[in-house]
C-alpha positions as CSV (number, residue, x, y, z in Angstrom):
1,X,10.4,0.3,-9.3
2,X,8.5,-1.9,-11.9
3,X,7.0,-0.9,-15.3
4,X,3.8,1.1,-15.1
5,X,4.4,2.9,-11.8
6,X,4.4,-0.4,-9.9
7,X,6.7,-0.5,-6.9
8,X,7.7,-3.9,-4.4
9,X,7.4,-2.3,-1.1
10,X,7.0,-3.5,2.4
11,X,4.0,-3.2,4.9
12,X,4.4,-1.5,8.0
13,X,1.3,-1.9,9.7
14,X,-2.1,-3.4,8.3
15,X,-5.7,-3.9,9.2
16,X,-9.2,-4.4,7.4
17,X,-9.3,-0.7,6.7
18,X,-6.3,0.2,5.4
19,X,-2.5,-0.3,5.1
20,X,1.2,1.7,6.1
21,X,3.6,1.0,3.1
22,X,7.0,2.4,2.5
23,X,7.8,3.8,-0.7
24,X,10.5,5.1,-3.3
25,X,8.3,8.4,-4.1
26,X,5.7,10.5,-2.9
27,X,2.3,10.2,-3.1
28,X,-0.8,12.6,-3.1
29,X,-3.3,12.7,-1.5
30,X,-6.7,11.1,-2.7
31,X,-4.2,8.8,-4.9
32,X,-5.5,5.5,-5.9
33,X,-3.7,2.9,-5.2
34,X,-3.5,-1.0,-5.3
35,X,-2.1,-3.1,-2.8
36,X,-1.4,-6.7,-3.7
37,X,0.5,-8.8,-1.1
38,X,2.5,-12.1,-1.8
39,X,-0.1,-14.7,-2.4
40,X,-3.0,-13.1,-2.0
41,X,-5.8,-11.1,-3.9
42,X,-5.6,-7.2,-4.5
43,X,-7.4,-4.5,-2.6
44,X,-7.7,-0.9,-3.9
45,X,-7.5,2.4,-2.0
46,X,-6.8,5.8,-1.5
47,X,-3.7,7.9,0.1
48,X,-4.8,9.3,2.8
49,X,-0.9,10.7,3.9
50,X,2.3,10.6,3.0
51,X,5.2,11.8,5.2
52,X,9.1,11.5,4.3
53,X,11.1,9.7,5.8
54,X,15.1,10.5,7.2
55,X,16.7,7.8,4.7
56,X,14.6,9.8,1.9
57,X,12.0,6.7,1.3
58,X,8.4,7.9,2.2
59,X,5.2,6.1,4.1
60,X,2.0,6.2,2.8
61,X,-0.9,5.1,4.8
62,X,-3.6,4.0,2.0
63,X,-7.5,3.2,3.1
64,X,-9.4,0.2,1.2
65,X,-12.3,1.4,-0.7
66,X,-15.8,0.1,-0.5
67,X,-15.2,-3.1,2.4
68,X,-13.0,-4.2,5.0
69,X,-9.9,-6.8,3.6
70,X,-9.0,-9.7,5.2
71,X,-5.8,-11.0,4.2
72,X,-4.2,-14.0,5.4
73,X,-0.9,-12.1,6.8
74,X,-3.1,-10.3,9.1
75,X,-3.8,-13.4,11.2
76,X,0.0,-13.7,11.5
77,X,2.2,-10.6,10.7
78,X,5.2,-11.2,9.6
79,X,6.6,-7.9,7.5
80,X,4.6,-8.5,4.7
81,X,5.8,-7.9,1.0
82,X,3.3,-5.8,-1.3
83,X,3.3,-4.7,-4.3
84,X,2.1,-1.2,-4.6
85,X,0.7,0.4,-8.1
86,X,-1.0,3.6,-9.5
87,X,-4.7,2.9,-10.0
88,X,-5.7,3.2,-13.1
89,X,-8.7,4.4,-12.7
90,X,-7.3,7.6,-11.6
């Protein structure tokens, strides 16, 4: 975990609408959330699950707000590396 409920996290599966991220806690519901990948520009959603996981991590599955995202990883998927953080404007 980093400082202000920000959390380095790995992507399981992404797209234009949305993303699968693990994660070290749970999230609600109707959270928003902030993805930013290596390199690349932020993108803000909402939780839309969140189911735990054997090894006690969690996966969220988070849906972009407003317009589809087009990262560069999702040309070429390679395990991308995100950093995940409360909204603030929650």
């Amino acid at each position: 975990m980093v400082a202000d409920g920000e959390e380095r996290t790995y992507t399981d599966n992404i797209s234009s609408r949305g993303v699968r991220v693990y994660s070290n806690r749970p999230w609600q519901l109707g959270d928003a959330v902030q993805v930013t990948p290596r390199n690349e520009g932020p993108a803000r959603g909402n939780v839309v699950y969140c189911q735990t996981l054997e090894d006690g991590r969690f996966v969220i599955g988070v849906k972009f707000q407003d317009r589809p995202v087009m990262w560069s990883a999702m040309r070429r998927y390679d395990g991308l590396q995100s950093l995940l953080a409360k909204s603030k404007s929650s």
